[in-house]
N, C-alpha and C positions, 0 to 999 in steps of 0.2 A: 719375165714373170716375177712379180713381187711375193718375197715370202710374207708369210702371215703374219708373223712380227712385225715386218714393217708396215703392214696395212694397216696392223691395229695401232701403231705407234701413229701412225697416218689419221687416225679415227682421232684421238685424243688430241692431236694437236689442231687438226679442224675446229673439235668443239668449243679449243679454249679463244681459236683466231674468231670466234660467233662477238659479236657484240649486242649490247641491248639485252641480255639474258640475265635475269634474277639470280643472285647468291643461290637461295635454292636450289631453284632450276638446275647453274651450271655443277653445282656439287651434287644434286641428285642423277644426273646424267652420267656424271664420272662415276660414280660408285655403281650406275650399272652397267658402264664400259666393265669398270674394274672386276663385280664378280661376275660377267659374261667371260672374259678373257683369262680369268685366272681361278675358273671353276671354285669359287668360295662362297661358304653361306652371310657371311658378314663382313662388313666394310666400315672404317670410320677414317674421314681424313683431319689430320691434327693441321692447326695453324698457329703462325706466332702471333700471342696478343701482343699489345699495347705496352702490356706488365711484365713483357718476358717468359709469359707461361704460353705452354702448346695447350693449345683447347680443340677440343671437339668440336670444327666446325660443321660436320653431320657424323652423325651416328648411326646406324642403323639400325632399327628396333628397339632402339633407349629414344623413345622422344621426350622422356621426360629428366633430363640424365646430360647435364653437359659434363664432360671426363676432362681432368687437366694434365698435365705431364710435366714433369721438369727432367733435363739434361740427366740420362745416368738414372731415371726411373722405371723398372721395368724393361721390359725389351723395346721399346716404342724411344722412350728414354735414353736409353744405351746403344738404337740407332742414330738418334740425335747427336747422340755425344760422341759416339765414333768415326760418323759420318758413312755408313756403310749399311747394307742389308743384312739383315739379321733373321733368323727362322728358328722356328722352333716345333719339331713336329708331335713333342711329348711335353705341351706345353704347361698341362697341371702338373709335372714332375720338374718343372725346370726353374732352378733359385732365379734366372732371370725376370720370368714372367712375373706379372699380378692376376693373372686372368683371378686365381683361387681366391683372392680375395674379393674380386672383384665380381666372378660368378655366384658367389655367397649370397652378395647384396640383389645379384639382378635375375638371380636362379636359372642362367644359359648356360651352357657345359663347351666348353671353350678344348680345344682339342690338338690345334695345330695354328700356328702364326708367321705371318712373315712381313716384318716391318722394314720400311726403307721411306730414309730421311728425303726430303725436299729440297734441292737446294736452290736458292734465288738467286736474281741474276747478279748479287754484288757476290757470288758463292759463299754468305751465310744460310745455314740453314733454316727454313720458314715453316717448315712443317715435315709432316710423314702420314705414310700411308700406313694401315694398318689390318692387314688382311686376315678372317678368321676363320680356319675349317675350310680346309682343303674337304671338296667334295669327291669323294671316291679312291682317298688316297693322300700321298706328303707333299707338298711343296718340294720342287726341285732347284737344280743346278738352273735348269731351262727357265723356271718360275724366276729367280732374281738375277737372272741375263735380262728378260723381259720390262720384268720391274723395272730396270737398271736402265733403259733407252725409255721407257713411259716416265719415270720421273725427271729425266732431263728435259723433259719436255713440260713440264708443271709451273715452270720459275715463277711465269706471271700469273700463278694463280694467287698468291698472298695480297696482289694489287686489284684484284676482283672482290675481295670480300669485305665488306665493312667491318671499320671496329667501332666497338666491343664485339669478341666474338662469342655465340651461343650455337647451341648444338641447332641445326633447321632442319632436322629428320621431319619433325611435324611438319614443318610448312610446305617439303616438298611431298610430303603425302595427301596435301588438299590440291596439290596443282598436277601433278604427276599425271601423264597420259598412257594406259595403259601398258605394263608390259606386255611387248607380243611373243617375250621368249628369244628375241634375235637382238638385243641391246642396240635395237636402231635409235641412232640421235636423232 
């Protein structure tokens, strides 16, 4: 019998082996893999542009709001830089984060985080996940074990997206087929 981890690690690597799928599409599907699976209210995944910066290439509920990141910025940043998973579950108290700057601007109240870098398949890193607000509770030991088998599985996602990259929250909210609650692809 397969554990649940590995089914869901199962789930994400199906979605990305789909071909013919819009940038959208496949980043809005992942983002509701990701907060199916790791019970969170918000999701945004960073990519490398062209120019070396990590950009939001979706965001969720910023659609009008692409976010950039350089190495060693914030916690998203400082996963990048270190190449490892990072959490933060007292995230407005913590000198790592930006959330408090950043909730300033976008009036969300940001609570708990756990970023983990992307690595591609020449193992530089291409991106990161960026998870917000554990529902019902902190991000665990067991949350970036999870993380940690779902992002190894992401490599050939930076070869999916077009550049220039911009935030597509919008677009997959015009295309988006109903959530039924079960994060079916």
């Amino acid at each position: 019998m397969e554990s649940a981890m590995h089914q869901s690690v199962n789930q994400y690597r199906q979605l990305l082996a789909r071909g013919g799928m819009a940038a959208a599409e496949l980043l809005g599907r992942l983002v509701r893999l990701f907060r199916r699976d790791f019970q969170c209210e918000r999701v945004t995944i960073f990519l490398l542009d062209r120019d070396g910066r990590y950009v939001s290439a979706i965001a969720e509920g910023l659609p009008e709001m692409d976010i950039d990141v350089k190495p060693g910025e914030g916690l998203v940043g400082k996963a990048i830089e270190q190449q490892e998973i990072l959490v933060s579950n007292r995230a407005a108290y913590d000198v790592r984060s930006l959330c408090r700057v950043r909730d300033h601007y976008t009036g969300f109240q940001t609570h708990s985080l756990l970023a983990a870098p992307i690595g591609g398949k020449s193992g530089r890193v291409i991106g990161a996940v960026q998870l917000i607000n554990k529902l019902g509770g902190e991000f665990t030991a067991a949350d970036r074990e999870q993380m940690a088998a779902v992002t190894a599985e992401l490599a050939t996602l930076g070869d999916r997206i077009p550049r220039p990259i911009s935030n597509l929250w919008a677009d997959w909210q015009e295309i988006a087929p109903p959530d039924e609650g079960t994060g079916a692809l």
